[in-house]
VEXGU-377072 format. One line per field, with one value per residue (C-alpha): residue number from 1; residue in three letters; x, y, z. Coordinates in Angstrom, 1 decimal, padded with zeros to 4 digits. Layout:
BEGIN
pos = [NUM,...]
code = [Ala,...]
east = [X,...]
north = [Y,...]
up = [Z,...]
! end
This chain:
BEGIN
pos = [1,2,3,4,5,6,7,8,9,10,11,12,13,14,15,16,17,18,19,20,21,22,23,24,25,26,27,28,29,30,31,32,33,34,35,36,37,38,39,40,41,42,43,44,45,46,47,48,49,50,51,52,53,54,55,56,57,58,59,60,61,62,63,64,65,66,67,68,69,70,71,72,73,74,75,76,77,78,79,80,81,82,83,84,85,86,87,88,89,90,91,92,93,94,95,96,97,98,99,100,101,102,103,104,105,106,107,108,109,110,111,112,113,114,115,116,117,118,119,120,121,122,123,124,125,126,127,128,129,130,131,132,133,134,135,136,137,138,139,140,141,142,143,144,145,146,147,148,149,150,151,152,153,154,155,156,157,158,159,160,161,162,163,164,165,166,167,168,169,170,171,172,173,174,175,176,177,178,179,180,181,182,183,184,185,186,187,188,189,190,191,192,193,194,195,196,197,198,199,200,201,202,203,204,205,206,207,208,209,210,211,212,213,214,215,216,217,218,219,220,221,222,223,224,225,226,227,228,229,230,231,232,233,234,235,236,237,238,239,240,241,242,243,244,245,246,247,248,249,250,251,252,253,254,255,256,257,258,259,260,261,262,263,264,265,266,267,268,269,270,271,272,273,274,275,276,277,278,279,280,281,282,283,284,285,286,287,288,289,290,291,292,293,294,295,296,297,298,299,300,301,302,303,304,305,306,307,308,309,310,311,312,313,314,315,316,317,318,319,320,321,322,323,324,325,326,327,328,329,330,331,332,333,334,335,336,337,338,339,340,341,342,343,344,345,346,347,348,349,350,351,352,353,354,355,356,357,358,359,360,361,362,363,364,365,366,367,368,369,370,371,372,373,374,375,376,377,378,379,380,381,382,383,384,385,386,387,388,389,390,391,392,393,394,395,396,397,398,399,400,401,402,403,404,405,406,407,408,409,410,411,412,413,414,415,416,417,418,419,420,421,422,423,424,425,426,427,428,429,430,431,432,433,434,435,436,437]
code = [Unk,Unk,Unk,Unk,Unk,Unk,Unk,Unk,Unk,Unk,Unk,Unk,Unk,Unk,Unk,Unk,Unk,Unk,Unk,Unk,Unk,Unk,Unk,Unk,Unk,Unk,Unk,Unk,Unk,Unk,Unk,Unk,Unk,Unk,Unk,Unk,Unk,Unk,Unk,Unk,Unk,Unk,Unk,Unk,Unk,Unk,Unk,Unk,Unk,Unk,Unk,Unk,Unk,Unk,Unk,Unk,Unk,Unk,Unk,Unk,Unk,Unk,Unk,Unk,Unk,Unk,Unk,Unk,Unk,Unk,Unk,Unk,Unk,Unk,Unk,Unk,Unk,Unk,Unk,Unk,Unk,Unk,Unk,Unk,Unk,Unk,Unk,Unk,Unk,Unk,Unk,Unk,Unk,Unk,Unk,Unk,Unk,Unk,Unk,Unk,Unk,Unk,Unk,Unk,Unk,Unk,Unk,Unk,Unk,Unk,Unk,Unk,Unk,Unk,Unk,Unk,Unk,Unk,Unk,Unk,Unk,Unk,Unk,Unk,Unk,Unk,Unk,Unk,Unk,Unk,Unk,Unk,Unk,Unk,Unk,Unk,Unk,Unk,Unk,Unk,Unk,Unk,Unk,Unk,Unk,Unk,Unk,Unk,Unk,Unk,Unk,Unk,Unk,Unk,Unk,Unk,Unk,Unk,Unk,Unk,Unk,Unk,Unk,Unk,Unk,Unk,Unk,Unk,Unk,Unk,Unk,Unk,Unk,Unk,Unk,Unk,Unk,Unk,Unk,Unk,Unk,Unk,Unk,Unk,Unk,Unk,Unk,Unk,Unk,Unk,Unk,Unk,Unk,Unk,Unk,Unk,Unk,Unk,Unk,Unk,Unk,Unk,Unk,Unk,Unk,Unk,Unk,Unk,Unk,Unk,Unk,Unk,Unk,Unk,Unk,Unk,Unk,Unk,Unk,Unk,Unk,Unk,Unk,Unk,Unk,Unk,Unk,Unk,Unk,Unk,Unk,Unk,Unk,Unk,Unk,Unk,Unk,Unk,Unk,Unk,Unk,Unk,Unk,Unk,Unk,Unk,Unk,Unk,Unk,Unk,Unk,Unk,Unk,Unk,Unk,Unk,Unk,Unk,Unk,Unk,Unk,Unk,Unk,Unk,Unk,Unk,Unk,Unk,Unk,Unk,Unk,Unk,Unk,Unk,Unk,Unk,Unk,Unk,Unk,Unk,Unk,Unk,Unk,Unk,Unk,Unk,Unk,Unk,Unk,Unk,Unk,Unk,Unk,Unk,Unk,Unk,Unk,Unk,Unk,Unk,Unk,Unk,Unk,Unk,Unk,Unk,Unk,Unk,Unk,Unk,Unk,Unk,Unk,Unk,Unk,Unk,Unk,Unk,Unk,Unk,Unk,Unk,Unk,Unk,Unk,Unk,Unk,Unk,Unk,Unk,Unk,Unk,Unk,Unk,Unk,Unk,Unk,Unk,Unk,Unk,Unk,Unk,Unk,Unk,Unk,Unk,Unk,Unk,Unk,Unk,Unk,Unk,Unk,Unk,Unk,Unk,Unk,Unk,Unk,Unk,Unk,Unk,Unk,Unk,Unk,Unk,Unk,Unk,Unk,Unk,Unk,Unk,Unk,Unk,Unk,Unk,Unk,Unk,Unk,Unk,Unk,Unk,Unk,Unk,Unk,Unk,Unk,Unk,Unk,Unk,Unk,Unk,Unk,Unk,Unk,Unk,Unk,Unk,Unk,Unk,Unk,Unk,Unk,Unk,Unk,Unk,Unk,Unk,Unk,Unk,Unk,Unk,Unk,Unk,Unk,Unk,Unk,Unk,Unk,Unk,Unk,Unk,Unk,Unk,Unk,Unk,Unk,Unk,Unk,Unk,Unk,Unk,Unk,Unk,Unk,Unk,Unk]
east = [053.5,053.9,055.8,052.5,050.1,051.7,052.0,047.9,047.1,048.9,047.5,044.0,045.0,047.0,044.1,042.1,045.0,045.1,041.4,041.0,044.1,042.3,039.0,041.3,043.0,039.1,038.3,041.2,040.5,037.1,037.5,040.2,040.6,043.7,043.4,039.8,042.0,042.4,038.7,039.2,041.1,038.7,036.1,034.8,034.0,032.0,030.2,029.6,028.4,025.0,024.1,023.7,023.7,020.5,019.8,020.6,017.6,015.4,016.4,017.4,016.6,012.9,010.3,007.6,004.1,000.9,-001.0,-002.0,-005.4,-006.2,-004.2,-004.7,-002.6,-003.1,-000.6,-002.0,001.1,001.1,-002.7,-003.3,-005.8,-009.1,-008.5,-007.0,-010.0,-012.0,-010.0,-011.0,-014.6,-014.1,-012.4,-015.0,-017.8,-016.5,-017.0,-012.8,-012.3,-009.9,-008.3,-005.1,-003.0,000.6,000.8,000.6,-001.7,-000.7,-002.5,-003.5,-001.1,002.1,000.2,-002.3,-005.2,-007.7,-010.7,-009.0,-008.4,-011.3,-012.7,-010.4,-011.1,-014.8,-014.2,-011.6,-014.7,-017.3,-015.6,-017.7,-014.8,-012.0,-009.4,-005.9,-003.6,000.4,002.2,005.8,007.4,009.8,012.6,012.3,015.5,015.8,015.9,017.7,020.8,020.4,019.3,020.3,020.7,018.6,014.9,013.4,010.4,007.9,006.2,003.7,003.6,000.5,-001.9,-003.9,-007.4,-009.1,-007.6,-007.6,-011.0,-012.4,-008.6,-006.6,-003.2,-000.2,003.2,005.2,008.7,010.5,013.8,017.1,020.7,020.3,020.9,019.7,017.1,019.9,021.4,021.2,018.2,017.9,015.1,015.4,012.9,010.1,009.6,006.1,005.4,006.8,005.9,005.9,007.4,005.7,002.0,000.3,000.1,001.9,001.2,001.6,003.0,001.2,001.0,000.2,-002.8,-004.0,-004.3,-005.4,-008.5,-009.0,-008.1,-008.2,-006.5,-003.8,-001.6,-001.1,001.1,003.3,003.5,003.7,007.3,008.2,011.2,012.4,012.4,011.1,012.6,010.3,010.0,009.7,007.5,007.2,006.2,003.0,001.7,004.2,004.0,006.2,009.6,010.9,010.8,009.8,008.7,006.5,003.0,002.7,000.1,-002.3,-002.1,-004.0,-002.6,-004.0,-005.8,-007.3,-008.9,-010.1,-012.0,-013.2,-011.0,-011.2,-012.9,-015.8,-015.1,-011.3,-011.4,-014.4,-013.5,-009.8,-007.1,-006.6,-003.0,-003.0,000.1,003.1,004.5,005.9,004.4,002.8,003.6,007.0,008.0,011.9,010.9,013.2,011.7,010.0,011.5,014.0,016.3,015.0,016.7,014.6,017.1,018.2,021.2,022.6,026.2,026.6,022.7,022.3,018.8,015.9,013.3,010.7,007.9,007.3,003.5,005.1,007.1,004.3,002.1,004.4,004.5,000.5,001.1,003.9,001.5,-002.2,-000.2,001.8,005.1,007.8,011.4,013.1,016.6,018.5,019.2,022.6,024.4,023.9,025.0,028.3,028.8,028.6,030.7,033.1,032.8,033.7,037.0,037.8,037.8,039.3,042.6,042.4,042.9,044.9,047.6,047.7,048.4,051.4,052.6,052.7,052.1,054.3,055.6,051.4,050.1,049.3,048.2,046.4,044.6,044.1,041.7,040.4,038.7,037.7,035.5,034.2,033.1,031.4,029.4,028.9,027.4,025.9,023.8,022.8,021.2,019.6,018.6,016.7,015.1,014.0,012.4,012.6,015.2,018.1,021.8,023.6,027.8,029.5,032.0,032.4,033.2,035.4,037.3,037.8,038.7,042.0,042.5,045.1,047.4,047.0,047.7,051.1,051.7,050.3,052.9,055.4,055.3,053.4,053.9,057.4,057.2,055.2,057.5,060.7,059.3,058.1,061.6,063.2,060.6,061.4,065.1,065.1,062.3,064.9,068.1,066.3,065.4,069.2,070.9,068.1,069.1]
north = [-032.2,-032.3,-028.7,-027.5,-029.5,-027.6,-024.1,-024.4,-025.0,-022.3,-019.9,-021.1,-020.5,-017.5,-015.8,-016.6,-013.9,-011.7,-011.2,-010.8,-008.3,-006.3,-006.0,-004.8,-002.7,-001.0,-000.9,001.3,003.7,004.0,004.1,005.8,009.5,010.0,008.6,011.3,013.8,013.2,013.5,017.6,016.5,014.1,016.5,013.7,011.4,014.8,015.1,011.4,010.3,011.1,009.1,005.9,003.6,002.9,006.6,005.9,003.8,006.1,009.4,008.2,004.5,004.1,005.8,008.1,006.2,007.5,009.7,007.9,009.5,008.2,010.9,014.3,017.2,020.6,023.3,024.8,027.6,030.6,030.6,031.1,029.0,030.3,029.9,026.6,026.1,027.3,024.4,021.9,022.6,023.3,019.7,018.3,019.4,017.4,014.0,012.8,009.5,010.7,013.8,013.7,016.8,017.2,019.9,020.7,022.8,023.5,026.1,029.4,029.7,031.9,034.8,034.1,033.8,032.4,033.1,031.1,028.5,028.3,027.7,025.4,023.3,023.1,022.1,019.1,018.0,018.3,017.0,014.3,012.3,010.3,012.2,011.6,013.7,013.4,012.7,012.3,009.7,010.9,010.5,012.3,013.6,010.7,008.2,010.0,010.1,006.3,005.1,008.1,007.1,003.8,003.7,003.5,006.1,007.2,010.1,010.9,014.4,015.3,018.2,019.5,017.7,020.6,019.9,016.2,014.7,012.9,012.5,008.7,010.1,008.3,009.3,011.7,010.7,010.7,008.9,011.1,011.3,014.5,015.9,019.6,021.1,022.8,020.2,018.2,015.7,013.0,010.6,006.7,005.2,005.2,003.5,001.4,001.6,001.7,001.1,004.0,002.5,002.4,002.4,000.2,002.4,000.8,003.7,003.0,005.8,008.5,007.1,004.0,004.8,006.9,003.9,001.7,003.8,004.0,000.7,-001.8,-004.6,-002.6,-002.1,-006.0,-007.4,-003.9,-005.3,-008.7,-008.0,-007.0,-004.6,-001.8,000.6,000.3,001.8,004.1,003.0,007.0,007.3,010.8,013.8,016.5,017.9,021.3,023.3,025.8,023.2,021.2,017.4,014.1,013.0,015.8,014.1,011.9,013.3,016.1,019.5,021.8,025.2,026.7,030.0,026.9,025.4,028.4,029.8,025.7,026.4,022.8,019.9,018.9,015.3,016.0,015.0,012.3,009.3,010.3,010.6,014.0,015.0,018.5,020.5,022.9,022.9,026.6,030.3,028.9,026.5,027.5,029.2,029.0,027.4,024.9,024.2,021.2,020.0,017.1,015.1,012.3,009.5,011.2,014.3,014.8,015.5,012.3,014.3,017.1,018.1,021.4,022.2,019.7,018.5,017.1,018.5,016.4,015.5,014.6,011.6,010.7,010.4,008.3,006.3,006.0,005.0,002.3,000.9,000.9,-001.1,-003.3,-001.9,-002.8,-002.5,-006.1,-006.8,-008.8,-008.9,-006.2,-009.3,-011.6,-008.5,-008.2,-012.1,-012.1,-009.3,-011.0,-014.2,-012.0,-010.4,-014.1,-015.2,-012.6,-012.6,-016.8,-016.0,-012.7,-014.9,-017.2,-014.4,-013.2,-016.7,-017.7,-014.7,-011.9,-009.6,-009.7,-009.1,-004.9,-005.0,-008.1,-007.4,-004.0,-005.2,-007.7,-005.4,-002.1,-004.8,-007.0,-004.0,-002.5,-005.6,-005.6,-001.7,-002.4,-006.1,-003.6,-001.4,-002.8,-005.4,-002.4,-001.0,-004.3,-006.0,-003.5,-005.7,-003.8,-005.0,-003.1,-004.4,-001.1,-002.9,-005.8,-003.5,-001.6,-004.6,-005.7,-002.1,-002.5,-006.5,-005.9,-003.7,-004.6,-008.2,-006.9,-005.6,-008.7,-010.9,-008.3,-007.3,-008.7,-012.9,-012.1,-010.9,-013.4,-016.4,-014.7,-014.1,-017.6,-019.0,-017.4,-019.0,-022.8,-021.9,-020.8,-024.0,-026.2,-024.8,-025.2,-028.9,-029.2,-028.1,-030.0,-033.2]
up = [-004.9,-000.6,-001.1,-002.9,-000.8,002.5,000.4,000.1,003.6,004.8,002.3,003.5,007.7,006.5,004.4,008.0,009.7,007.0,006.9,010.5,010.5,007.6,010.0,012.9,010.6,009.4,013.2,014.5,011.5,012.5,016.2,017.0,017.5,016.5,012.9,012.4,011.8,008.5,008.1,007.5,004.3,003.2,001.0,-000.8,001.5,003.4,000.5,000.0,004.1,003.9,000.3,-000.1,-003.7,-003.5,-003.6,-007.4,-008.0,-005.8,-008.3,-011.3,-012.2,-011.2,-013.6,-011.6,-011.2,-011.3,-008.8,-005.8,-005.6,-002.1,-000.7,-001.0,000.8,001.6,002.9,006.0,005.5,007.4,008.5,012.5,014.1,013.6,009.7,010.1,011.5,008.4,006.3,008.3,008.3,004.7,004.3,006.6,004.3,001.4,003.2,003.2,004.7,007.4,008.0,009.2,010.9,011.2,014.0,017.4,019.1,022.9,024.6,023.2,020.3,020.7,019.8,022.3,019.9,022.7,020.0,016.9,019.7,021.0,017.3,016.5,019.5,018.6,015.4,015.9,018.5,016.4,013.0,010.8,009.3,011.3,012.8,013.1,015.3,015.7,018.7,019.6,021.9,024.3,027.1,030.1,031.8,033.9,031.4,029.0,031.7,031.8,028.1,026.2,022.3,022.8,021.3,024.9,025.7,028.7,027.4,024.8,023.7,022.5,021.7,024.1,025.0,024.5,020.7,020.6,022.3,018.8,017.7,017.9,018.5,016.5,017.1,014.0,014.5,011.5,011.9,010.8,012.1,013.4,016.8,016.2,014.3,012.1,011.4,008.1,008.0,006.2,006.3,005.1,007.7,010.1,013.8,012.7,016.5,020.0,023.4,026.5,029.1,032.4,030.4,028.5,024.9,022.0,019.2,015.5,013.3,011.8,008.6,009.7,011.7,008.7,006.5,009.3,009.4,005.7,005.4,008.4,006.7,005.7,008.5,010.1,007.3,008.3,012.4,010.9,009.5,013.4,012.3,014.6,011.6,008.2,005.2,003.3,-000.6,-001.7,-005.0,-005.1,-004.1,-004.9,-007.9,-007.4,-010.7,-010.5,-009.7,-012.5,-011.0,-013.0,-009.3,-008.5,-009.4,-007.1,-004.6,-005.2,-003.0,-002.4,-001.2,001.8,-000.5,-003.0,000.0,001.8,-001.6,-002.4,-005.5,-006.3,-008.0,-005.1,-005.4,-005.2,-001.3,-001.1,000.7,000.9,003.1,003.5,005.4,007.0,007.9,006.9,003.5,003.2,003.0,-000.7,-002.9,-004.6,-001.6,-000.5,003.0,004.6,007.8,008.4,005.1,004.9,002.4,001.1,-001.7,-004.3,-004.2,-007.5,-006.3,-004.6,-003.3,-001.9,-001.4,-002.0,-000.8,001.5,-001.0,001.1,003.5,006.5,005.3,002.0,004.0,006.0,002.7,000.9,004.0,003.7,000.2,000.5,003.5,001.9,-001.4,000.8,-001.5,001.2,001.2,002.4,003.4,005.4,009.0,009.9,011.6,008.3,005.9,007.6,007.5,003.7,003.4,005.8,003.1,-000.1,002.2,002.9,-000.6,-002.0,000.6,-000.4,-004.4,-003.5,-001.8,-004.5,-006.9,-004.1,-003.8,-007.4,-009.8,-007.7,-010.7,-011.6,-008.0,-007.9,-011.6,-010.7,-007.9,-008.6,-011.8,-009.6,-006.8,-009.3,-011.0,-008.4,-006.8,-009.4,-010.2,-006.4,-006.6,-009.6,-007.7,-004.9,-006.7,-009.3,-006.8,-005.1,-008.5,-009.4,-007.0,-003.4,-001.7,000.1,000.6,002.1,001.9,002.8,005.1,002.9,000.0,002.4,003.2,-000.3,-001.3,001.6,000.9,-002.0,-000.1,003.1,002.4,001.4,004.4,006.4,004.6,004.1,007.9,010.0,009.0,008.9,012.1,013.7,012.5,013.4,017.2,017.0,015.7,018.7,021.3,019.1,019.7,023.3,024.4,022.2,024.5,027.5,026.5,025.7,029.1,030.8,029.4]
! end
C-alpha cells in the first residue's frame, strides 16, 4: 500500500516533467531552423496550413439563409471614371440609404481622364444619399523600421478631396497573412477600428461605418466587445448565376451594364445599402484580383481558385454587424491553458498505463488520443455551427497527438537520465560527507 502510495505521487510530479518536456519538445520543432527542413517533404501539411476546422461548418455544415436584402452590390468592372460616374448618379436617383465605394480615386486616373474626373468629382459632391468612402491605415517608413509587424499606424490614405468632400472615410483593411499581392490571401477577420498615431482619428471599418449610417444603433455593441480583430461569420456570397454554389444567394448584384441601362426592379435599391466596387470584367468572369479565400471555399485543402470579391467581405461584414451575428471565443492565453490541462491529464493516465499496463501501452494509448481527438475536432466545430462560439486547441491537440510517444522517450531517456546524474551527485556529496568526518 506505501509502495503504491509513493508510485502515485511520482506519476503526478513526473506527468508535471513529462508535459513540460513535450512543450519544449513542440517549441524546438517550431522554432528552430534546422528542424524546417523537413517542411519540403511535408505535402500535406502545405496543403492543410491555410484551413482551419471550423472552415467545415462555414462550407459544409451550415445551410445557406435567405437574402439579406438591405444590401445590394453592383460591379463597377472595367468602367473608367466618367461612367462610374454615370452609376452613381444612376444609384443616386433611386433614393439608396448609403452608398458605399470600395476604390480609390487619386488624381486624374492612370489614363489621365481629367474630364471623367472632373465628373466624377462633381458627382461624389453633389450626391443625395450618405456616402461612404474607403481608406487604409498605414506605417510610414519610419515606424515601420521601428514597429514593423505590430498593428501601429500614422497615416490615412485616402482619396483625393476633390473625390471625398461629402464622404466619411472608413478604413478597408481586410486582415490576411499575406505579405505580397501574389501571394495567397486568406481572409478570417477584420480590425473594427484603430487609432493614427500622432492624431486624434479613431476610424471604424468600412463595413462598420456603412451600417452605422443605416443603422446608428448597430455598431456600439461591435466596440463594446473591444477585440483587436473580429472574426467575420461568412453567410454567403451574391446572387452569381452562372457558378454552381448553394451560398451564392446571399446578396443581390447588379452588374455594371444592368445598372447603366436601369435594367432592374426601381425599388431594388430604396433605402439600401448599396456597396460599389470591382468584382471582375462581368459576372462570370475568370478575375482574381481583388478576390480572396474565404472559409466558404468549397474546397477546404488545397484551394484551387479565390472565391470572394473584396465588396463581397465587406458586405457580409455589414450583415453579421446590422444582425449583431458575432463570432465569440476565448481569450489566446486561456485557449492554450486548457490545452495545456488536456496534455497534463492525458501524460497522468498515460503513465499509469506505462507503469501498470506496459504490454498494453502503444495499443492503448494509441486508441486513447485518435478518439479524444476526434471528439475534440468534432466539439470545435460543431460548437462553431451551433451556436458561433470559436475554440481554437491546435496546440493542445498537437500536444496530445506527441504525448504517447514522447512520454516513452521521457521515461525511457530522459528520467533515466536525470536519476542516474542525480545518483552520482547523492554518491559524491555522501563521499565528501565521509572523508570530512
Amino acid at each position: 500500500m506505501t509502495k503504491k502510495k509513493k508510485q502515485g505521487g511520482s506519476i503526478w510530479l513526473d506527468s508535471i516533467f513529462a508535459t513540460a518536456f513535450i512543450y519544449l519538445f513542440m517549441y524546438l520543432i517550431s522554432n528552430i531552423s534546422a528542424f524546417k527542413i523537413f517542411d519540403a517533404f511535408d505535402s500535406i501539411g502545405q496543403a492543410l496550413e491555410d484551413m482551419e476546422m471550423t472552415d467545415i461548418a462555414f462550407s459544409q455544415l451550415r445551410d445557406p439563409l435567405p437574402p439579406d436584402t438591405s444590401i445590394v452590390l453592383v460591379n463597377m468592372g472595367p468602367l473608367g471614371r466618367g461612367q462610374i460616374a454615370q452609376q452613381l448618379q444612376i444609384i443616386d436617383k433611386y433614393d439608396p440609404k448609403v452608398i458605399g465605394i470600395d476604390s480609390f480615386f487619386k488624381g486624374y486616373g492612370p489614363s489621365n481622364d481629367t474630364l471623367g474626373s472632373i465628373f466624377l468629382a462633381d458627382v461624389l459632391t453633389n450626391i443625395k444619399s450618405d456616402l461612404v468612402m474607403v481608406a487604409m491605415v498605414q506605417q510610414s517608413d519610419s515606424l515601420k523600421a521601428l514597429h514593423e509587424g505590430d498593428e501601429m499606424y500614422d497615416i490615412l490614405y485616402t482619396s483625393d478631396s476633390m473625390y471625398t468632400k461629402k464622404a466619411h472615410h472608413a478604413i478597408a483593411n481586410l486582415e490576411t497573412e499575406a505579405e505580397y499581392q501574389d501571394d495567397i490571401k486568406i481572409c478570417r477577420q477584420f480590425p473594427p477600428q484603430r487609432d493614427i498615431l500622432g492624431t486624434d482619428l479613431k476610424p471604424i471599418a468600412f463595413a462598420a461605418k456603412m451600417a452605422e449610417v443605416f443603422d446608428p444603433t448597430s455598431v456600439e455593441p461591435l466596440l463594446e466587445r473591444g477585440n483587436e480583430f473580429e472574426i467575420i461569420n461568412y453567410r454567403g456570397d451574391f446572387v452569381n448565376f452562372f457558378e454552381e454554389d448553394k451560398f451564392a444567394t446571399r446578396f443581390y448584384a447588379l452588374d455594371w451594364d444592368q445598372v447603366l441601362n436601369e435594367d432592374f426592379v426601381p425599388g431594388l435599391l430604396k433605402d439600401k445599402i448599396v456597396i460599389l466596387g470591382f468584382m471582375g470584367e462581368y459576372f462570370g468572369a475568370p478575375e482574381w484580383e481583388d478576390r480572396f479565400y474565404t472559409p466558404l471555399n468549397s474546397k477546404i485543402a488545397g484551394r484551387a481558385n479565390p472565391d470572394m470579391f473584396g465588396p463581397v467581405i465587406h458586405a457580409n461584414i455589414v450583415s453579421m454587424i446590422l444582425n449583431r451575428d458575432y463570432v465569440d471565443r476565448l481569450g489566446e492565453t486561456t485557449e492554450n491553458i486548457i490545452g495545456l490541462i488536456l496534455c497534463y491529464f492525458n501524460v497522468v493516465l498515460f503513465s499509469f498505463i506505462y507503469m501498470r499496463m506496459g504490454a498494453w501501452y502503444d495499443g492503448a494509448t494509441k486508441l486513447i488520443q485518435v478518439v479524444e481527438v476526434l471528439v475534440i475536432l468534432f466539439l470545435i466545430i460543431y460548437l462553431f455551427s451551433w451556436i458561433s462560439f470559436k475554440l481554437e486547441l491546435t496546440v493542445g491537440l498537437f500536444a496530445i497527438a506527441l504525448a504517447g510517444d514522447l512520454l516513452e522517450i521521457y521515461y525511457g531517456v530522459i528520467r533515466n537520465m536525470v536519476l542516474k546524474v542525480a545518483d552520482r551527485l547523492t554518491s559524491k556529496r555522501k563521499k565528501v560527507v565521509e572523508e570530512g568526518t
